[in-house]
Residue, then its C-alpha position, 0 to 999 in steps of 0.5 A: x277858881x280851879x288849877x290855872x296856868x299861872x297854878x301850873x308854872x309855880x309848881x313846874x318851873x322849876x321841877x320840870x323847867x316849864x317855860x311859858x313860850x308865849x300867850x301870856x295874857x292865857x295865864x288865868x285858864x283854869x285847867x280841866x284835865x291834862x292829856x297827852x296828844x300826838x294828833x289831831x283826832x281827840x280833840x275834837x272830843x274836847x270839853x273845854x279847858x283840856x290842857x294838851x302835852x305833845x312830844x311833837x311827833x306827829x307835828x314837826x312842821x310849822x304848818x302841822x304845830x299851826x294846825x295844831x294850836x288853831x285847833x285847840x283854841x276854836x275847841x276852848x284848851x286852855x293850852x299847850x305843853x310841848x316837849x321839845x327835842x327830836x321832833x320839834x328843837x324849837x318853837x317856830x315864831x309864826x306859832x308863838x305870834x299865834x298864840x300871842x295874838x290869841x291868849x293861848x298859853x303856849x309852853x315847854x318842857x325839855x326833853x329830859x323831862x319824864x312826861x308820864x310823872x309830869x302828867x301825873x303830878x299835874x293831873x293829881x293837883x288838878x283833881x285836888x283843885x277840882x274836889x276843893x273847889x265843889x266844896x268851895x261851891x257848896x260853901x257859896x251856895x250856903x252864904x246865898x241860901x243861910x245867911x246867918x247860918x255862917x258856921x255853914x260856909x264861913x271856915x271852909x271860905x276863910x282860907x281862900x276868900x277876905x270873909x270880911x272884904x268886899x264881894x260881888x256876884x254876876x249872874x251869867x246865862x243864855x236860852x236853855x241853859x236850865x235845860x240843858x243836861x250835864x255835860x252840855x251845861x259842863x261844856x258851856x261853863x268851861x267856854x265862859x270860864x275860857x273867855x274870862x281873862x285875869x281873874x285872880x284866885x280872889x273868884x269862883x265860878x259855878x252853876x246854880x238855879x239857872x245861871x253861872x255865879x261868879x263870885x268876885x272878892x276884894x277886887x276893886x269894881x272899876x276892874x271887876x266891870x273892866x274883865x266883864x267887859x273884856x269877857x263879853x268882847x271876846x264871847x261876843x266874837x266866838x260864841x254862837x249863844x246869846x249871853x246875858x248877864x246881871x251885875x250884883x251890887x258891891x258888899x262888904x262880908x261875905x254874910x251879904x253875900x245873898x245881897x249881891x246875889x238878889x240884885x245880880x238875879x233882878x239885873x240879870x232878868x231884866x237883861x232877859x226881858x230887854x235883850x241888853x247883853x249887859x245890866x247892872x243893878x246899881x244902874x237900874x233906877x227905878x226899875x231896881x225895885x221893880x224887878x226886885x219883886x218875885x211875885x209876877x203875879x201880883x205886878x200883872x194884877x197892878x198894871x191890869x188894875x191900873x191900865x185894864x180899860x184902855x188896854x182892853x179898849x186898844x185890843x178892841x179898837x184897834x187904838x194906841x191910848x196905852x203909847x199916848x199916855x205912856x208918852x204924856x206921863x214921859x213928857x210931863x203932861x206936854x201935848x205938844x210934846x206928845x203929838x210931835x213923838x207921835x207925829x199926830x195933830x195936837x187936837x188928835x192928842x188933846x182928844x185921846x187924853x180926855x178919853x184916858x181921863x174919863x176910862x181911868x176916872x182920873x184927872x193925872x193933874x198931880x203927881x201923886x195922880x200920875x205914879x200909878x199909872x207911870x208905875x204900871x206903864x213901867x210894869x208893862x214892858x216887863x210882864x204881860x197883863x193877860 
C-alpha cells in the first residue's frame, strides 16, 4: 500500500513531535499528496486521500475546525495536520469525538515546527512511496500474467511481500469503471482505498483489466473476509456506486498468484450477473467451474443445444416449461412438488412433463439423463441463449 498515517507517525514523531489527536482506528490511510489549507475553497477540488496541514488561521473557532474536518472526510482526506499555537491553543473535545466517530485521523504539531520542511520531507516520502508502489504493480501484474517468468516479479517483491506465504486477491469494480477516464477512475480508487480500514503493508492496491486488485499477503483469511466486510459496511453507507466484488481463493507463493486471481475474476462476475454485492469463489458450488469457462459462446451453444425446444416453444406460446423443468430437476423429479412451487394442478404438471420428455427426446428418469439439462438450466441464468 502506499505512505499511510501509520508511515507518517514513524517518521514525524519524534522530528516533528507529531501526535496523533484522535481517529486512531484512520491509521491505515494512504496518503496522496500533502497540501497546506487555510480555508475551505481547495477542497472541494479534493481527489481523494489528501493529507490537509492547517495552521488554524482561517479556523479559530469549534464551529469553524467542525467545518473543516466534516468537510474533509465527505471529500475522502485521509487527514488533518493542525499546527497548534496562536490560532488554535488547543483542539476542541467536540472536533476530536468527530473525528473519532469517523476514523479521521486528526494530528498535530507545535508551533515551533517549520511546516514549509515538514511538508517538504513528507511530501518526498509520499512520491518515493508512490514511485515504489507503480513498481510494486507492475511486478503484480507480472506474477498474474507470467507465472513461471519469476525473475520478472519475484526480486522487486521480495522486499515487501512473504513470496513464499500465502496470497489472495479480491476483484473490486462498479458499472463504467473500464470506461472511465484516468483521473475519474483515479478519484474512485482513492475512495476504495479510504474505506478499506486496518490494512498492513502486507497488500497492495491497483487498477488492472476492468477492476481494482487488492492483493492480500500472509493475512489469515477469517481477518481478510473480516476488513472486506467492514469495507463494504462503510461503502455501502457513503458511496453512491454500486460495488461489486469477487474473492479469490487463499494460495500459497506468489507463482500462484494467477490462481487466486482467475478465481476472484470468476466470483466477481458472477457477482455482476446476480447483483450480490459480495461473492467468494470458494462458496461458489458448482457454479466455480462454470464460470470459470471464458468461452460465452461456447456456454450459449450448450444451453441453446440443450434447452433449444422448449425455449423456443415458451416464447412462441406464451408457456413456462423452461421454470417447470427447472424446478422438477430442483425437486428430484417430485410433481408434487413442482405443482405446489408453482401453485398449479399436479395433472397441470404431470402433463407439461410429458411435453418436455417428448421436445427434449428424453426420459430425464437417471441421473446421468438429468445433468445436461440441470447444467444447462444453470448456464441459463448466467448467459442469454439467443
Amino acid at each position: 500500500m502506499a505512505f499511510t498515517i501509520e508511515d507518517m507517525m514513524v517518521a514525524s514523531r519524534d522530528k516533528y513531535r507529531m501526535k496523533l489527536v484522535a481517529g486512531e482506528n484512520g491509521w491505515s490511510n494512504s496518503i496522496s499528496w500533502i497540501i497546506m489549507i487555510e480555508d475551505l475553497t481547495i477542497i472541494s477540488n479534493f481527489s481523494g486521500k489528501e493529507l490537509a496541514v492547517t495552521t488554524g488561521l482561517g479556523f479559530q473557532t469549534e464551529e469553524r475546525l467542525l467545518e473543516l474536518v466534516s468537510s474533509l472526510v465527505r471529500h475522502d482526506s485521509s487527514g488533518l495536520i493542525v499546527n497548534t499555537g496562536p490560532y488554535v491553543e488547543e483542539i476542541p473535545g467536540a472536533v476530536r469525538k468527530y473525528c473519532d466517530e469517523h476514523d479521521f485521523p486528526l494530528l498535530s504539531v507545535p508551533w515551533s515546527v517549520y511546516l514549509v520542511d515538514m511538508i517538504k520531507d513528507l511530501s518526498i516520502r509520499v512520491f518515493l512511496q508512490g514511485t515504489a508502489d507503480e513498481q510494486i504493480s507492475d511486478a503484480l501484474i507480472h506474477a498474474i500474467e507470467q507465472p513461471d517468468a519469476r525473475n520478472l516479479y519475484a526480486n522487486v517483491l521480495l522486499p515487501v511481500f512473504d513470496t513464499d506465504g500465502t496470497f489472495q486477491v479480491f476483484l473490486i469494480t462498479t458499472e463504467g469503471l473500464d470506461k472511465m477516464d484516468t483521473v475519474e477512475r483515479r478519484r474512485l480508487g482513492y475512495r476504495v482505498q479510504i474505506y478499506l480500514k486496518n490494512l498492513t503493508h502486507n497488500a497492495h492496491f491497483f487498477y488492472y483489466n476492468g477492476n481494482f486488485v487488492l492483493v492480500i499477503n500472509a493475512v489469515e483469511i477469517e481477518l481478510s473476509m473480516e476488513i472486506i466486510r467492514s469495507f463494504m459496511e462503510r461503502a455501502k453507507k457513503i458511496m453512491t456506486q454500486k460495488l461489486h466484488i469477487g474473492c479469490g481463493s487463499l494460495v500459497t507463493d506468489i507463482m500462484n498468484l494467477h490462481i487466486s486471481y482467475q478465481r476472484a475474476l470468476a466470483a466477481v462476475s458472477m457477482s455482476q450477473e446476480t447483483g450480490n454485492s459480495l461473492v467468494v469463489f470458494d462458496e461458489m458450488g458448482v457454479y466455480r467451474i462454470l464460470y470459470s469457462v471464458w468461452d460465452r459462446d461456447l456456454l450459449r451453444q450448450i444451453c441453446r443445444e440443450s434447452l433449444g425446444p422448449l425455449i423456443r416453444y415458451d416464447e412462441k406460446h406464451g408457456t413456462d416449461y423452461i421454470r417447470t423443468l427447472e424446478l422438477y430437476l430442483k425437486y428430484n423429479g417430485s410433481i408434487q412438488a413442482v405443482a405446489e412451487a408453482m401453485f398449479t394442478h399436479r395433472n397441470t404438471v404431470t402433463y407439461r412433463m410429458r411435453n418436455i420428455r417428448q421436445m427434449l427426446g428424453s426420459s430425464l428418469e437417471t441421473p446421468e439423463e438429468r445433468l445436461p439439462y440441470q447444467i444447462a438450466c444453470l448456464l441459463l441464468h448466467m448467459v442469454s441463449p439467443a
